[in-house]
C-alpha positions as CSV (number, residue, x, y, z in Angstrom):
1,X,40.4,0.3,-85.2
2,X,41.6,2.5,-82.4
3,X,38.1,2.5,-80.7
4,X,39.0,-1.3,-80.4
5,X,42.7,-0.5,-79.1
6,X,40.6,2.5,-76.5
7,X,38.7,-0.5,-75.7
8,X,41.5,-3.0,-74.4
9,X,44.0,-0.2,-73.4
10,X,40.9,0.5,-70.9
11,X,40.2,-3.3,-70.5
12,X,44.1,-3.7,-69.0
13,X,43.8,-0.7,-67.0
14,X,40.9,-2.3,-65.2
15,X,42.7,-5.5,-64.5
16,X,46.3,-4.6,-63.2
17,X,47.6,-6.9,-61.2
18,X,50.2,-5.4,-58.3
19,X,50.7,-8.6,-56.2
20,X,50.6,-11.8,-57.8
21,X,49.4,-14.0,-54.7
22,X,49.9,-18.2,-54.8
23,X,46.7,-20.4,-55.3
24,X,45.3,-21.6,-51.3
25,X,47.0,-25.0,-51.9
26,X,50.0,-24.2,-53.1
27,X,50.6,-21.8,-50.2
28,X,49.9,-24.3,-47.8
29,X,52.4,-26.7,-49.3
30,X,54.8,-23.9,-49.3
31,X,53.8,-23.0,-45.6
32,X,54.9,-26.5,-44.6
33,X,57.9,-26.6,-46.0
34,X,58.9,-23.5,-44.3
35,X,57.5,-24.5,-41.1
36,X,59.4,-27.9,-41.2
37,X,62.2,-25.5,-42.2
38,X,62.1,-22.9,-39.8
39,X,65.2,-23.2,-38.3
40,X,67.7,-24.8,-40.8
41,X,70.8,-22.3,-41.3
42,X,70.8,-21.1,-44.6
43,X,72.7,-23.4,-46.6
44,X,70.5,-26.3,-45.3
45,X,67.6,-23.9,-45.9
46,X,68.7,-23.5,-49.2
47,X,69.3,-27.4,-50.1
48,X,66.0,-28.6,-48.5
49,X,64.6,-26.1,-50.8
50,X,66.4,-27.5,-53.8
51,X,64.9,-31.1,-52.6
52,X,61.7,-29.6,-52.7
53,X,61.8,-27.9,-55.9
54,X,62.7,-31.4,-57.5
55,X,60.5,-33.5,-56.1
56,X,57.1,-30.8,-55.9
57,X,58.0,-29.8,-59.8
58,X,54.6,-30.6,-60.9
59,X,53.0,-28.3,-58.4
60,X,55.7,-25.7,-59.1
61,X,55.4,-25.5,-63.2
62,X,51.7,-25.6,-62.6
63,X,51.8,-22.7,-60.0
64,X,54.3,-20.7,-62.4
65,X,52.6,-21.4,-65.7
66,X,49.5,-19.8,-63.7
67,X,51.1,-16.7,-62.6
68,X,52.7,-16.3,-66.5
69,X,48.8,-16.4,-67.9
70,X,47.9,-13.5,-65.0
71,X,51.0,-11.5,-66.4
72,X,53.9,-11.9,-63.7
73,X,56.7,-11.5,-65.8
74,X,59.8,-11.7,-63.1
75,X,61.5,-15.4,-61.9
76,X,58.7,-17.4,-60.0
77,X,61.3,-19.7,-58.5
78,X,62.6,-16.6,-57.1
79,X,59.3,-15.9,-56.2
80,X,58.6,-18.6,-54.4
81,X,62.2,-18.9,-52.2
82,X,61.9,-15.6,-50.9
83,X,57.8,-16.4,-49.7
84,X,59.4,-19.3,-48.0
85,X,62.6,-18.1,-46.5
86,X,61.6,-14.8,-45.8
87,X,57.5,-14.7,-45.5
88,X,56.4,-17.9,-44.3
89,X,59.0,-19.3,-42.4
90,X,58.8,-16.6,-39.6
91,X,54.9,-16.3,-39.8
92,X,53.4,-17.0,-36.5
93,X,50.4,-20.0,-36.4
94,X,48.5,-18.8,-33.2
95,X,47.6,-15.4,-33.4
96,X,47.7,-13.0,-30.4
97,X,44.9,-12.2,-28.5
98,X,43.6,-9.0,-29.0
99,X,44.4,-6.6,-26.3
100,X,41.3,-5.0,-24.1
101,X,41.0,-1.2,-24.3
102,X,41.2,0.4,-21.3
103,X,37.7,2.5,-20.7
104,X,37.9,5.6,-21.8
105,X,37.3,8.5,-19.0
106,X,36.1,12.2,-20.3
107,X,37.4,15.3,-19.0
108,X,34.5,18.2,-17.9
109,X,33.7,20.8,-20.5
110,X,34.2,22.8,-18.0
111,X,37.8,22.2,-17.7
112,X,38.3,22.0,-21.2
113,X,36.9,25.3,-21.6
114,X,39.0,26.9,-19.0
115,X,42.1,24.7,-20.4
116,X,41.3,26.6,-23.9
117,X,40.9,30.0,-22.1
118,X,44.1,29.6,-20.4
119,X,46.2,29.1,-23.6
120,X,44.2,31.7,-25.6
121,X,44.7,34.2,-23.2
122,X,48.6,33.3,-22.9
123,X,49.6,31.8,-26.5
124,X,51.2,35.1,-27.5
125,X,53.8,35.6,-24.4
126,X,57.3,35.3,-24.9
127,X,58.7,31.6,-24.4
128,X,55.3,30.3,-23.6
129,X,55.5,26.6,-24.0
130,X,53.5,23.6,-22.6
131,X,55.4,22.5,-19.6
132,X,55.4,26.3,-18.3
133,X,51.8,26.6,-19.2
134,X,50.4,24.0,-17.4
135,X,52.3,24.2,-14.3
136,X,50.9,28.0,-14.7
137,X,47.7,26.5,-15.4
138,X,47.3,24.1,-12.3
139,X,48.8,26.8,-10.1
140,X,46.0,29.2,-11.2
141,X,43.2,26.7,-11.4
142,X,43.4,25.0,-8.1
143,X,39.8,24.5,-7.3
144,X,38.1,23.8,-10.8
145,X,41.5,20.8,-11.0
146,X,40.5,19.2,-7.7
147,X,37.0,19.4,-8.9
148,X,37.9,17.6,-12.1
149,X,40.4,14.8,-10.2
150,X,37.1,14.2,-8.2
151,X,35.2,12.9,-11.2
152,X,37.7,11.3,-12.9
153,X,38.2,8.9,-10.1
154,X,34.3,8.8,-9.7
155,X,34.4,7.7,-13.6
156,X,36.7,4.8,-13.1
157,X,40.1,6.1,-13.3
158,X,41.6,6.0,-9.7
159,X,45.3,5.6,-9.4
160,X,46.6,9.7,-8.8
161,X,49.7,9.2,-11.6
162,X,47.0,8.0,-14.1
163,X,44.8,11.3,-13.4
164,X,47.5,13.7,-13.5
165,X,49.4,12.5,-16.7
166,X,45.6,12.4,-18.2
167,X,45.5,15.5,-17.2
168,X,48.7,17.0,-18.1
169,X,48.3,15.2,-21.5
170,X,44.6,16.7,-22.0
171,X,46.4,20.1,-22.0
172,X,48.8,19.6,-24.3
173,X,47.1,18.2,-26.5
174,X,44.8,21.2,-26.5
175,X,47.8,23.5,-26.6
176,X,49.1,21.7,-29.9
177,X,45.9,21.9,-31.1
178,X,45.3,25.7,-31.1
179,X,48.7,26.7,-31.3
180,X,48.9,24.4,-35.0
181,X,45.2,26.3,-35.7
């Protein structure tokens, strides 16, 4: 007897639900009516939807005795309003474009290295922070810095601010990064 209770104990386990989702069509019913909707104040939001509810009842006891058999216990009606006030009715029908990423443009090892070396070699000072560092940094590394702006803007990347806050941000992002080590 409790092998068979082990069994469906383990059987329920596998089969939690978390989020009871509508069927395709009765979304898209649902979708409509908040689209058509969208933007009704609330009290007419709220008495279209009690027009709705009457005359799509069929639809709606279907839909809720479907959601009782998959083990929603809480109120479907409920359920429902909030999908369409709250969910649906401010969902967007196009979606965006997706954005192009920007190329991304390396730093030399070489200047990573000396980055590293610089902080390494400084990290234990008294009120050593990032903005102090690399202005120390630049100031000390004039040569290998002009070398490095060169290729950047060889590699694609050519207006000045863009170089130097890539740069700036390449070493602190390195200091966080060995100081958090």
């Amino acid at each position: 007897m409790s092998e068979l209770k082990n069994e469906r104990m383990i059987e329920s386990k596998e089969q939690t639900i978390y989020r009871y989702k509508f069927t395709t069509d009765f979304m898209e019913e649902l979708y409509t009516f908040s689209k058509i909707h969208q933007y009704d104040e609330r009290h007419d939001f709220k008495e279209a939807w009690n027009t709705w509810v009457e005359d799509n009842n069929e639809l709606i006891v279907e839909e809720g005795r479907r959601l009782e058999n998959l083990g929603y216990d809480g109120d479907i009606l409920d359920k429902m309003f909030r999908s369409a006030r709250y969910y649906f009715r401010k969902k967007d029908t196009v979606k965006p474009e997706p954005k192009e990423r920007r190329q991304y443009v390396s730093v030399p090892k070489e200047f990573l290295q000396s980055i590293d070396e610089h902080i390494k070699s400084n990290q234990f000072n008294k009120d050593y922070q990032p903005k102090v560092a690399h202005n120390d940094f630049c100031k000390e590394n004039q040569e290998l810095l002009e070398r490095c702006i060169n290729e950047i803007m060889e590699k694609g990347l050519v207006d000045e601010e863009d170089v130097k806050n890539k740069l700036k941000k390449t070493y602190k992002n390195r200091y966080f990064r060995i100081m958090s080590a």
